[in-house]
LUMPA-128710 format. One record per residue (C-alpha): residue number from 1; z negated, x, y negated. Coordinates in steps of 0.5 Angstrom, whole numbers, padded with zeros to 4 digits. Each point is the difference from the previous one (the first is absolute). Layout:
# residues N
<atom resi="NUM" z="Z" x="X" y="Y"/>
...
END
This chain:
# residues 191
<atom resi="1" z="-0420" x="0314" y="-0376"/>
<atom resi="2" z="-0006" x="-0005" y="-0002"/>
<atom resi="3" z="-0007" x="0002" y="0002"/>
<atom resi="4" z="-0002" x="-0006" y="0004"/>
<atom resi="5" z="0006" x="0001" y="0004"/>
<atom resi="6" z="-0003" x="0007" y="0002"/>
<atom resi="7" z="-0007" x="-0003" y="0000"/>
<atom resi="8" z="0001" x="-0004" y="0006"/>
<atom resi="9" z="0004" x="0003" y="0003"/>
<atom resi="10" z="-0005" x="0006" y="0001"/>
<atom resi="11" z="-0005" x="-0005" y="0002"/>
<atom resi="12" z="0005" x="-0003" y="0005"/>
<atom resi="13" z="0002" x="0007" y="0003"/>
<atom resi="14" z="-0007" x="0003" y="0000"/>
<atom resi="15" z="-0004" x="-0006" y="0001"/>
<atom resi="16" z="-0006" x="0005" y="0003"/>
<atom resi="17" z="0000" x="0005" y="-0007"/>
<atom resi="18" z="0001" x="-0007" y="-0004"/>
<atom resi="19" z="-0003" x="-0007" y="0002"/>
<atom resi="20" z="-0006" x="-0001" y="-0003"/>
<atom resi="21" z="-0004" x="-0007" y="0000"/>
<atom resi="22" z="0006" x="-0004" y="-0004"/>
<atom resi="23" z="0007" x="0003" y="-0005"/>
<atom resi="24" z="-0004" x="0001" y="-0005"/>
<atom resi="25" z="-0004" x="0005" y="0003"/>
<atom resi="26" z="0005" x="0003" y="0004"/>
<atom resi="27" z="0005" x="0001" y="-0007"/>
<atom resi="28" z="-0006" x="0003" y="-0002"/>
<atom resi="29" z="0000" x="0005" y="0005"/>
<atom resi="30" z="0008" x="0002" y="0000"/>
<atom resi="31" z="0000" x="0001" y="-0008"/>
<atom resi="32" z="-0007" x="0005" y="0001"/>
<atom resi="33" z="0004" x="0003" y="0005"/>
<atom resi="34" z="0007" x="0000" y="-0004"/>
<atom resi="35" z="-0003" x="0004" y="-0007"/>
<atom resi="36" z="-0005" x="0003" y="0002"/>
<atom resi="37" z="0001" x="0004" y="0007"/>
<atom resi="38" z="0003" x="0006" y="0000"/>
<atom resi="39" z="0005" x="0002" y="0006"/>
<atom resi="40" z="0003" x="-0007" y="0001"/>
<atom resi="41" z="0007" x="0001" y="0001"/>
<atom resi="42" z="0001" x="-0004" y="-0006"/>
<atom resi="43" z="0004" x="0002" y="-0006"/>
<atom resi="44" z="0002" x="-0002" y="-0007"/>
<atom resi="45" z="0008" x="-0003" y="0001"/>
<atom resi="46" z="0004" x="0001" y="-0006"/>
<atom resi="47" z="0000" x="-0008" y="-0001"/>
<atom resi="48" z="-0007" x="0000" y="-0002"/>
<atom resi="49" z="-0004" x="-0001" y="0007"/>
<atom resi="50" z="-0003" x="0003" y="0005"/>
<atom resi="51" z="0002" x="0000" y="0008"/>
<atom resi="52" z="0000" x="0003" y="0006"/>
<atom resi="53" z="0004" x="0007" y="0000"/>
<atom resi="54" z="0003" x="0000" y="0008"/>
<atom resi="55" z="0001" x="0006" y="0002"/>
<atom resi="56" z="0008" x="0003" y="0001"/>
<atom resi="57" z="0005" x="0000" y="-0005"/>
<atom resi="58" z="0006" x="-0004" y="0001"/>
<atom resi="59" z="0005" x="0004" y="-0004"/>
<atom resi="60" z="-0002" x="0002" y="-0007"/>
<atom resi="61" z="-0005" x="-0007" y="0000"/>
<atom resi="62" z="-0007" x="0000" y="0002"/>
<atom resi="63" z="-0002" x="-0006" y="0004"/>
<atom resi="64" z="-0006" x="-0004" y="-0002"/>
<atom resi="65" z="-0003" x="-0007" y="0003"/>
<atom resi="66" z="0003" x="-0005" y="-0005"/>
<atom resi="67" z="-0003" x="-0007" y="0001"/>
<atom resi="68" z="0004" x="-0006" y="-0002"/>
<atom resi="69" z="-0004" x="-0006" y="0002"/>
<atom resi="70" z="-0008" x="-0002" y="0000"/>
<atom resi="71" z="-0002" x="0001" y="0007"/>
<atom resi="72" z="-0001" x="-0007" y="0005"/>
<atom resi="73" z="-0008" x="-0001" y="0002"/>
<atom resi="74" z="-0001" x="-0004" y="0005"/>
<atom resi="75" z="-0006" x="-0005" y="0002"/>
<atom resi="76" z="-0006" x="0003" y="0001"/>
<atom resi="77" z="0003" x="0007" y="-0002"/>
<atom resi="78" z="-0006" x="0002" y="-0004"/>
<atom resi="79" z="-0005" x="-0002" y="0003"/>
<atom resi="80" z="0002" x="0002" y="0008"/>
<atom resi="81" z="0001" x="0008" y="-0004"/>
<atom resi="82" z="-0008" x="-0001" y="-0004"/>
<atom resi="83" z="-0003" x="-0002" y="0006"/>
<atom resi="84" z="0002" x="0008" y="0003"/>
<atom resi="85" z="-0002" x="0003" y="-0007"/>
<atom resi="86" z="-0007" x="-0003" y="-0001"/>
<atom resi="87" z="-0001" x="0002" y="0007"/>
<atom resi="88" z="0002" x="0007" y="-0002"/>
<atom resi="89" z="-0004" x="0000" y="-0005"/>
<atom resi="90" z="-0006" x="-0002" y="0002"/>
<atom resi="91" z="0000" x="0005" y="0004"/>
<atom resi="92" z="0000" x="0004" y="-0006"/>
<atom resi="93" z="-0006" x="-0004" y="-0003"/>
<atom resi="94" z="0004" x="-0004" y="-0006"/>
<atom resi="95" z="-0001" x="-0008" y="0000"/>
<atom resi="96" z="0006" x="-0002" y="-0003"/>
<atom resi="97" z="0007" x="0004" y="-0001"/>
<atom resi="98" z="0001" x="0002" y="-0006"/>
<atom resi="99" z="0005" x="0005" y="-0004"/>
<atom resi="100" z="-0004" x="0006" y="-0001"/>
<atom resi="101" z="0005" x="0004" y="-0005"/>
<atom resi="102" z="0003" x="0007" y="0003"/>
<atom resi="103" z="-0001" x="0005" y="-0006"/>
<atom resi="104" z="0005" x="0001" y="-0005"/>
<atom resi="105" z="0003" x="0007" y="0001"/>
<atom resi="106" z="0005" x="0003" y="-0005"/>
<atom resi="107" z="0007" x="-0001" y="0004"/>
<atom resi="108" z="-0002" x="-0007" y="0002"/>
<atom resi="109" z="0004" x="-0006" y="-0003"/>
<atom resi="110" z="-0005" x="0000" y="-0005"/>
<atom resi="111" z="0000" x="0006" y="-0003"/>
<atom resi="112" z="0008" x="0001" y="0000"/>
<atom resi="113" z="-0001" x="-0007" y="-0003"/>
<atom resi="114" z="-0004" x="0003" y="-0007"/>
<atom resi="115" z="0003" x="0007" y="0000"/>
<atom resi="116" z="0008" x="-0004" y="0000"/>
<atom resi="117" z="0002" x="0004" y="0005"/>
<atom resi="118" z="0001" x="0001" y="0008"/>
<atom resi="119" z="-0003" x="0007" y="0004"/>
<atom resi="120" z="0004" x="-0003" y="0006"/>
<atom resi="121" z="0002" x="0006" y="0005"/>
<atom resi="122" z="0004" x="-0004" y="0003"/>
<atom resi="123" z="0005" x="-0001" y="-0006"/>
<atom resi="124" z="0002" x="0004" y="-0006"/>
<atom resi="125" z="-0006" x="-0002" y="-0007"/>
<atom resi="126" z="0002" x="-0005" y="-0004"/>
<atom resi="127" z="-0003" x="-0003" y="-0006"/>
<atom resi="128" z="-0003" x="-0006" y="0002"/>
<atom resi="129" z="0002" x="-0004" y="-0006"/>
<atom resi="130" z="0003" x="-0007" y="0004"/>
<atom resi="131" z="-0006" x="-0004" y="0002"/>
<atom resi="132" z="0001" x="-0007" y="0003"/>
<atom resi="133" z="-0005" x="-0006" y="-0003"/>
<atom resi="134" z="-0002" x="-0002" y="0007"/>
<atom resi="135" z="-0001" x="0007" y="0003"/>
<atom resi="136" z="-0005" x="0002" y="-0007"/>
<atom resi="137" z="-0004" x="-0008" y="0001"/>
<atom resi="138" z="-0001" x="0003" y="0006"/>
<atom resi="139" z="-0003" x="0007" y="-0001"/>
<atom resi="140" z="-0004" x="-0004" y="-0006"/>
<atom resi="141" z="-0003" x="-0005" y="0005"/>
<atom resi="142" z="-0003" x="0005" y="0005"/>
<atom resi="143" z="-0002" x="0004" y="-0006"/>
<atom resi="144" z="-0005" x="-0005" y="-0002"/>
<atom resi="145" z="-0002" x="-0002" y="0007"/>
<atom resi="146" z="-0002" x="0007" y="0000"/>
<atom resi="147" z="-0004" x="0001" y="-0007"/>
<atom resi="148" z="-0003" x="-0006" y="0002"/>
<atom resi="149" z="-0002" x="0003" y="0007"/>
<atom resi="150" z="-0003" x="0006" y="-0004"/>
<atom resi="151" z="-0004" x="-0005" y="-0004"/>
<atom resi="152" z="-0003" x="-0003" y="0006"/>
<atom resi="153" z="-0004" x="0004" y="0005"/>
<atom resi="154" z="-0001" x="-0006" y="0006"/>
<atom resi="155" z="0007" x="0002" y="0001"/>
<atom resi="156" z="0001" x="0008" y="-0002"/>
<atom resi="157" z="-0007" x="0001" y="0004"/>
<atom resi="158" z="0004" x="0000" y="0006"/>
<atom resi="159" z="0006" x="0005" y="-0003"/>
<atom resi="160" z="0001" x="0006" y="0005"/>
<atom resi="161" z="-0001" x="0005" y="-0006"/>
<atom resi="162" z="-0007" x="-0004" y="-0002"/>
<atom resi="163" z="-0006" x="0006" y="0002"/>
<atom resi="164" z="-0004" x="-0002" y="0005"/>
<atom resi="165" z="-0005" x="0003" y="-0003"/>
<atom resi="166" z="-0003" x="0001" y="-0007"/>
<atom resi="167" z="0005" x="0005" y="-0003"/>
<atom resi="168" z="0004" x="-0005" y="-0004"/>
<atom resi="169" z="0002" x="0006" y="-0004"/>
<atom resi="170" z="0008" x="0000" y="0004"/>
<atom resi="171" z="0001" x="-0008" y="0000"/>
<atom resi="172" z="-0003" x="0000" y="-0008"/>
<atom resi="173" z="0006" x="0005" y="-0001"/>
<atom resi="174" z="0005" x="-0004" y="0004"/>
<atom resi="175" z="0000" x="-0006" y="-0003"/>
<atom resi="176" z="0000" x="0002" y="-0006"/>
<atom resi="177" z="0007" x="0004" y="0002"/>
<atom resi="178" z="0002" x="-0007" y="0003"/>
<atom resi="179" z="-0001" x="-0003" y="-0006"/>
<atom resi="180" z="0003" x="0006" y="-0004"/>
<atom resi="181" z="0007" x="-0003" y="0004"/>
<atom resi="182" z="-0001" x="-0007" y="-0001"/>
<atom resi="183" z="-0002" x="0000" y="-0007"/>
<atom resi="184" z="0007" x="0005" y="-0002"/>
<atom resi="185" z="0004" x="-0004" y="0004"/>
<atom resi="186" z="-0003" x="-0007" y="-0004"/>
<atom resi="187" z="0002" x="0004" y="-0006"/>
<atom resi="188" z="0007" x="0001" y="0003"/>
<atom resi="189" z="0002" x="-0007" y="0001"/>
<atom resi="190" z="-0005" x="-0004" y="-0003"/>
<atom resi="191" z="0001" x="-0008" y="0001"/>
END
């Protein structure tokens, strides 16, 4: 399955979770969530991608959400969705919708990605040795939003693990783990 098929389909099947102000952004937010959140019912296919395991088994074969096609956005599409998501988050005193990185844990995407196996419950461990291009360009491009997220503190000072007060001493030790992945991982698969 090529990355930008899963990509928009994501977006147009959970518009609410994913639209941002344009594609660009909202692409952003499914590839943040796809490597780096744990528990997503995603899991790494044998052909070097990972989708949607559905639960159930048909026979022997376990049944995955494959998308074979980009999704179709109609007119207005981004902006009727941004507009429901700016209000949500004024609410929660952010200006501008942005992709505020979920934390890097082992057993994400990421992590299986550098260490070249799956810790999937779903399926039996295999080394992860085939990788579809597309799929590690993804985790690359949102690797490098998120190390250039951490350099820049107008847009981490509104990270929900940032310290309201003045002990920075947990979110120093956090980003240093964050750019711990991040750095392996660019080892892994440099350009």
């Amino acid at each position: 399955m090529k990355l930008e098929h899963y990509i928009s389909n994501t977006i147009k099947r959970w518009p609410d979770l994913y639209v941002m102000d344009d594609y660009q952004t909202s692409r952003l937010a499914v590839l943040d969530n796809l490597f780096f959140t744990i528990g997503t019912e995603n899991e790494w296919c044998k052909g070097g991608f990972l989708a949607e395991h559905l639960r159930g088994r048909t026979g022997d074969k376990r049944n995955f959400r494959i998308f074979k096609e980009d999704a179709k956005f109609e007119d207005g599409f981004f902006e009727r969705y941004s507009i429901l998501q700016k209000t949500h988050y004024k609410l929660f005193r952010y200006d501008k919708l942005q992709v505020n990185p979920y934390p890097v844990f082992d057993g994400s995407a990421l992590s299986e990605m550098i260490d070249g196996k799956t810790n999937s419950l779903h399926i039996k461990n295999f080394e992860l040795t085939k990788i579809l291009p597309d799929w590690i360009e993804g985790a690359r491009e949102i690797v490098e939003y998120a190390i250039g997220y951490y350099k820049d503190e107008s847009m981490f000072k509104r990270h929900c693990y940032y310290p309201k007060d003045s002990n920075f001493t947990f979110w120093d030790k956090y980003v240093i783990d964050q750019n711990d992945y991040f750095t392996r991982f660019l080892q892994k698969f440099p350009k």
